[in-house]
N, C-alpha and C positions, 0 to 999 in steps of 0.2 A: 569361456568355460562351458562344458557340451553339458547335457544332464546328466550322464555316468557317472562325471565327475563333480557337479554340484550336491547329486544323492552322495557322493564319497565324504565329500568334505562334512555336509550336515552329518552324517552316520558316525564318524570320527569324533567330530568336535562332541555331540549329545553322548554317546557311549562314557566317553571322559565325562564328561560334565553331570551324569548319572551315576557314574560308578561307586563314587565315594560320598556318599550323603543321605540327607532324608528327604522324607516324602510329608512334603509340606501339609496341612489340611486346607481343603477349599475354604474354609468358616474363614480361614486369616488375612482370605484376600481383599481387596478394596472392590472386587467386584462380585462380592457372595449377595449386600443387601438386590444389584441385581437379579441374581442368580434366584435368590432365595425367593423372589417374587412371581418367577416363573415357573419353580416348579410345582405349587401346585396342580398346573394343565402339563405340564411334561412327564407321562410315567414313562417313554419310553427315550432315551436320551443318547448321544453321542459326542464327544469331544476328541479332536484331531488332535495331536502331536504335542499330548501334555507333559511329557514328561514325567517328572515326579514334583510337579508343582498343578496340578488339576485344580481348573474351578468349579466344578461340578461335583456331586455326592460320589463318592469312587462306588459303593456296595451299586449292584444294580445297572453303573452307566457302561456304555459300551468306548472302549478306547481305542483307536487305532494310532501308533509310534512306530519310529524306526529305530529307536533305542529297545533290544532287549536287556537289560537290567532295568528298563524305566515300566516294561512292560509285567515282567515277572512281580515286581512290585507291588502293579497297580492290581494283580491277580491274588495275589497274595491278601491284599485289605477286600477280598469281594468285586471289585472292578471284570471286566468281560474284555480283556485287552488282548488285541491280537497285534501284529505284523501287518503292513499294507502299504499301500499305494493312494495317495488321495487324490490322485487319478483315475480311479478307479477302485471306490470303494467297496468291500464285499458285501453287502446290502440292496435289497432289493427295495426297489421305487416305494415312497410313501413311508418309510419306517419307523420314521425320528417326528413328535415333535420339538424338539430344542435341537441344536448343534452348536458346538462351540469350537470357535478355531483362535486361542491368543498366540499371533508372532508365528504364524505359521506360514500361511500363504506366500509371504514374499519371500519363501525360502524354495517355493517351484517355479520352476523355468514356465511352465504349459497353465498361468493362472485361470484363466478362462475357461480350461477345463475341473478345475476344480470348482469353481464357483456351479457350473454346472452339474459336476457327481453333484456337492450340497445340496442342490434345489430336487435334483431328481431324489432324493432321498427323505427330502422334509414331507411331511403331509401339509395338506393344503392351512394355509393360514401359520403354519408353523415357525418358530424362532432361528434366525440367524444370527450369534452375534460373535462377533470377530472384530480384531485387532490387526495393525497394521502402519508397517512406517510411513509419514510421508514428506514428500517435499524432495524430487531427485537434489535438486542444488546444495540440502543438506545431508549429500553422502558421502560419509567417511571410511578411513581405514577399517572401523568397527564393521560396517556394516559388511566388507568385506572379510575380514577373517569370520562372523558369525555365518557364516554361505548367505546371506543376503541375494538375491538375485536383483531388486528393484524396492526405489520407494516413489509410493504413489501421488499421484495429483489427483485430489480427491472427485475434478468433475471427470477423469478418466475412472476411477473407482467408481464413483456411481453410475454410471454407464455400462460397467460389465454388469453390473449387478443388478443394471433396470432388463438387460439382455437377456439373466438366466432366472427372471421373475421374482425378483429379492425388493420390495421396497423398503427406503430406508424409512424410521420410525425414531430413534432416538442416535445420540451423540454425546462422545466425550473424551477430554485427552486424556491421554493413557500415556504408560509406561513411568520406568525409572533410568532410563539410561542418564549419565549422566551428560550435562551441556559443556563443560568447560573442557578446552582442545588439550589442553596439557593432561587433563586425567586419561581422557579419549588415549591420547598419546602414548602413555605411559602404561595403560589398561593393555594397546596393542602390542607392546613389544614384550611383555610380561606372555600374553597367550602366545607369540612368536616364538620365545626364547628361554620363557621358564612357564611352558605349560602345565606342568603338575600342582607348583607353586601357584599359580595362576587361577585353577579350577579350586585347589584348597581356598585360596582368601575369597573370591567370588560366593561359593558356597555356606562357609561357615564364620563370615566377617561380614563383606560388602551384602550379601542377600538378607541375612537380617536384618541390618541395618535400615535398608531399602523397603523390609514390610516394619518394621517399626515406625517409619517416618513416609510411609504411602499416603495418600490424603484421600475422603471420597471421591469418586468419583461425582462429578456434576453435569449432569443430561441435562441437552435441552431440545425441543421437537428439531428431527431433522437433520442437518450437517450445521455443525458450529461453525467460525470464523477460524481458521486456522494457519494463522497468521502467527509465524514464530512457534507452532507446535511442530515436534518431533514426532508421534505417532498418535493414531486415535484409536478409540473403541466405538464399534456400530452395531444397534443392536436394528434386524431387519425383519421381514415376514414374508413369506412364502408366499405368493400371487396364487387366489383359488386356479386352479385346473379349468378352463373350460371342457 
């Protein structure tokens, strides 16, 4: 699949998947007590391709999506949302202390170059923290119908990120997909073949459900053992500028 048609498929699927629903508040996620800890040094903030599930304060932050109704939305509650390219972010060097990217990345073909806009954009010493799948041997159908492009091996992940000045600082798994192959299964042919039905029960059944029964997150310095994990959360820092 070329990136025309990677951008196609993500742009499809989130359009659906925004259309009919709400706009979650960051306070509900498992990752706010983070969040919440950093903003006091962040007054100026950014978060990629939140959708209408943002972990960050919406008044204020700045959002870049390729879903417009995720974006009108997030403009609508105060949020600074535009249209873009996270390859080439509209921001000039230095802007952001925080950025946040959940489940974004492995959705561009060109990651490298993203990892890099992010750095060129943080100010020095500034917040990276992003999520991401890993383990390629644990990919499924899912990860394809959601336009997945890749899931990571984590000493390949930290290597891009030692490359575009990002050290890592904390760790933890993340996510809610679910693990057992028959839900996987049956989750896939449901977005195949009864996608309306599909984005309804995800949004107003399986998503609740999923932040009622989230669990803290649990950091520990560094990269965890991830051994049996399906995706992580990395919170990183911006390497001072010589």
């Amino acid at each position: 699949m070329n990136s025309r048609d990677i951008a196609t498929t993500n742009r499809h699927f989130y359009d659906a998947l925004w259309s009919d629903t709400y706009l979650e508040r960051p306070e509900r996620f498992n990752t706010w007590p983070l969040i919440s800890e950093l903003l006091p040094a962040a007054s100026t903030r950014l978060e990629i391709g939140p959708g209408l599930r943002p972990r960050l304060p919406i008044a204020g932050t700045h959002f870049i999506d390729i879903s417009l109704p995720a974006i009108e939305r997030l403009n609508a509650r105060g949020g600074i949302a535009a249209p873009g390219e996270v390859t080439a972010l509209p921001f000039q060097d230095m802007s952001f202390d925080l950025v946040c990217a959940f489940d974004v990345i492995e959705h561009v073909e060109d990651d490298r170059q993203v990892f890099r806009e992010v750095s060129r954009v943080l100010k020095d010493e500034g917040v990276l923290i992003v999520s991401v799948p890993v383990h390629a041997d644990q990919w499924t159908e899912f990860d394809d119908c959601v336009g997945h492009v890749r899931r990571y091996e984590p000493p390949e992940l930290l290597g891009i990120m030692a490359d575009c000045e990002l050290t890592l600082e904390r760790s933890a798994v993340f996510g809610m997909q679910p693990t057992n192959p028959r839900l996987l299964k049956c989750g896939v042919w449901w977005l195949k073949h009864r996608h309306t039905e599909a984005m309804f029960w995800y949004n107003w059944v399986f998503m609740p459900l999923g932040m009622f029964f989230q669990k803290r997150l649990k950091f520990v310095s560094g990269l965890l053992d991830t051994t049996g994990v399906d995706a992580i959360i990395l919170m990183c820092r911006r390497r001072r500028r010589s």
